[in-house]
C-alpha positions as CSV (number, residue, x, y, z in Angstrom):
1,X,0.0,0.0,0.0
2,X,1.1,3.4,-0.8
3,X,2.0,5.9,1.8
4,X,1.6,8.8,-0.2
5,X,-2.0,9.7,0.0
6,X,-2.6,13.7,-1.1
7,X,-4.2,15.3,2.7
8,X,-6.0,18.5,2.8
9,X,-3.9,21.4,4.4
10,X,-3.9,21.3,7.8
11,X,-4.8,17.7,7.6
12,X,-3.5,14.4,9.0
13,X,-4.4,10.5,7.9
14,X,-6.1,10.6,11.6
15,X,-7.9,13.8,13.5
16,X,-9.3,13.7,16.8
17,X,-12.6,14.4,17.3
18,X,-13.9,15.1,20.6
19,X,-17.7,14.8,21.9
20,X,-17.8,16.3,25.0
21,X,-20.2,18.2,27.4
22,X,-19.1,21.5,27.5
23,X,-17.7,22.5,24.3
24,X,-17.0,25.8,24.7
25,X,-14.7,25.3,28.1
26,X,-12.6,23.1,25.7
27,X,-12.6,25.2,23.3
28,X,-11.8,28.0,25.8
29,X,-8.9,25.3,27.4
30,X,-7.2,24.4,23.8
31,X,-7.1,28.7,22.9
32,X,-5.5,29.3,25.8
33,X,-2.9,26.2,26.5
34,X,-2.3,25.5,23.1
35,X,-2.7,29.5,21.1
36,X,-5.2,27.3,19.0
37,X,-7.5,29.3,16.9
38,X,-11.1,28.7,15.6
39,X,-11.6,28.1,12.0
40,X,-15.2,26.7,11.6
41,X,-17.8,27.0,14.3
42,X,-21.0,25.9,13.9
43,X,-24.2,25.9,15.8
44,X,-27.5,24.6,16.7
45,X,-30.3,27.1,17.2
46,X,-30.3,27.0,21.2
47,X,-25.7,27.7,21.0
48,X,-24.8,24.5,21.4
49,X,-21.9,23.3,19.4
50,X,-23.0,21.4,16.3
51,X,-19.5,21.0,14.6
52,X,-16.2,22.9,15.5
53,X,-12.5,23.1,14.6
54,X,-9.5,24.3,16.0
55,X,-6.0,24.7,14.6
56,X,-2.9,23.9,16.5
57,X,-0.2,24.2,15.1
58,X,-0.3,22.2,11.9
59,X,-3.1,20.1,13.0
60,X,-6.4,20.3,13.0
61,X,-9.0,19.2,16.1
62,X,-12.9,18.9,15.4
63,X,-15.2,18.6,18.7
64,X,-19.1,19.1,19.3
65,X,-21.3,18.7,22.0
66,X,-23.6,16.0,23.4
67,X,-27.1,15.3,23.0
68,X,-29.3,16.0,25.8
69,X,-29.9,11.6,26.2
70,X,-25.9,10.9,26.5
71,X,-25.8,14.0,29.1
72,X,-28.0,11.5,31.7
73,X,-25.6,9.1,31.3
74,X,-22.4,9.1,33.3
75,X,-20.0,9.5,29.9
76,X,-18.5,12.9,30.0
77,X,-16.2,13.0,27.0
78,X,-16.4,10.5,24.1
79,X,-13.7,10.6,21.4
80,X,-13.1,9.2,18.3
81,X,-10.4,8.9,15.6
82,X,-11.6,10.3,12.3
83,X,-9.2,8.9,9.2
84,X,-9.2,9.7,5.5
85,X,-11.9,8.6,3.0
86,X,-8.7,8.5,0.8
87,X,-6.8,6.4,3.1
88,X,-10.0,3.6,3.0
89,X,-10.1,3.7,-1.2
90,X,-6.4,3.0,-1.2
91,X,-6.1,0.3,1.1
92,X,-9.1,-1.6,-0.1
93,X,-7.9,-0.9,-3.8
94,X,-4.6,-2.3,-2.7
95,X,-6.3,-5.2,-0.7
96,X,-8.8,-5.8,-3.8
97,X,-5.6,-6.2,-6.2
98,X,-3.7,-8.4,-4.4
C-alpha cells in the first residue's frame, strides 16, 4: 500500500474528534494552552456546538457537543479517531488487487 496519500492542508491521515459536554470550556482550554484558533464553528439554534475546529499548530481538532440523552448518562467525553476517505479507497484498492 502506498503511503503517499494527497491530505487536505492542515490535515492528518487521523484527526481527533472530541464529543464532549461543555464545548465551549474546551474550546476556551485548547485557545488558551495550546494559542489554537477557531476556524469553523457551527451551531444549533439554542448555541450548542454542532460542529467545530481548532487549529494547533499544523493540525487540525474537530469537537461538538452531546445530545441532551448521553448527558443522563455518566459519559462525559467520548472521542473518536476520524481517518481519511482517501486512506480507505487506497487500502481496499490495494487489498482488492492483491
Amino acid at each position: 500500500m502506498t503511503t503517499e496519500v494527497e491530505t487536505p492542508d492542515g490535515y492528518h491521515w487521523i484527526t481527533p474528534y472530541f464529543t464532549v459536554d461543555e464545548g465551549d470550556k474546551l474550546i476556551a482550554f485548547l485557545t488558551a494552552a495550546f494559542d489554537a484558533a477557531v476556524i469553523k464553528d457551527n451551531r444549533y439554534d439554542n448555541g450548542r456546538i454542532q460542529h467545530a475546529r481548532l487549529r494547533i499548530g499544523d493540525s487540525v481538532i474537530m469537537l461538538n457537543e452531546v445530545r441532551r440523552i448521553i448527558r443522563r448518562t455518566r459519559l462525559r467525553c467520548i472521542c473518536m479517531l476520524q481517518t481519511l476517505i482517501v486512506l480507505m479507497r487506497a487500502h481496499w484498492n490495494w487489498v482488492a488487487h492483491r
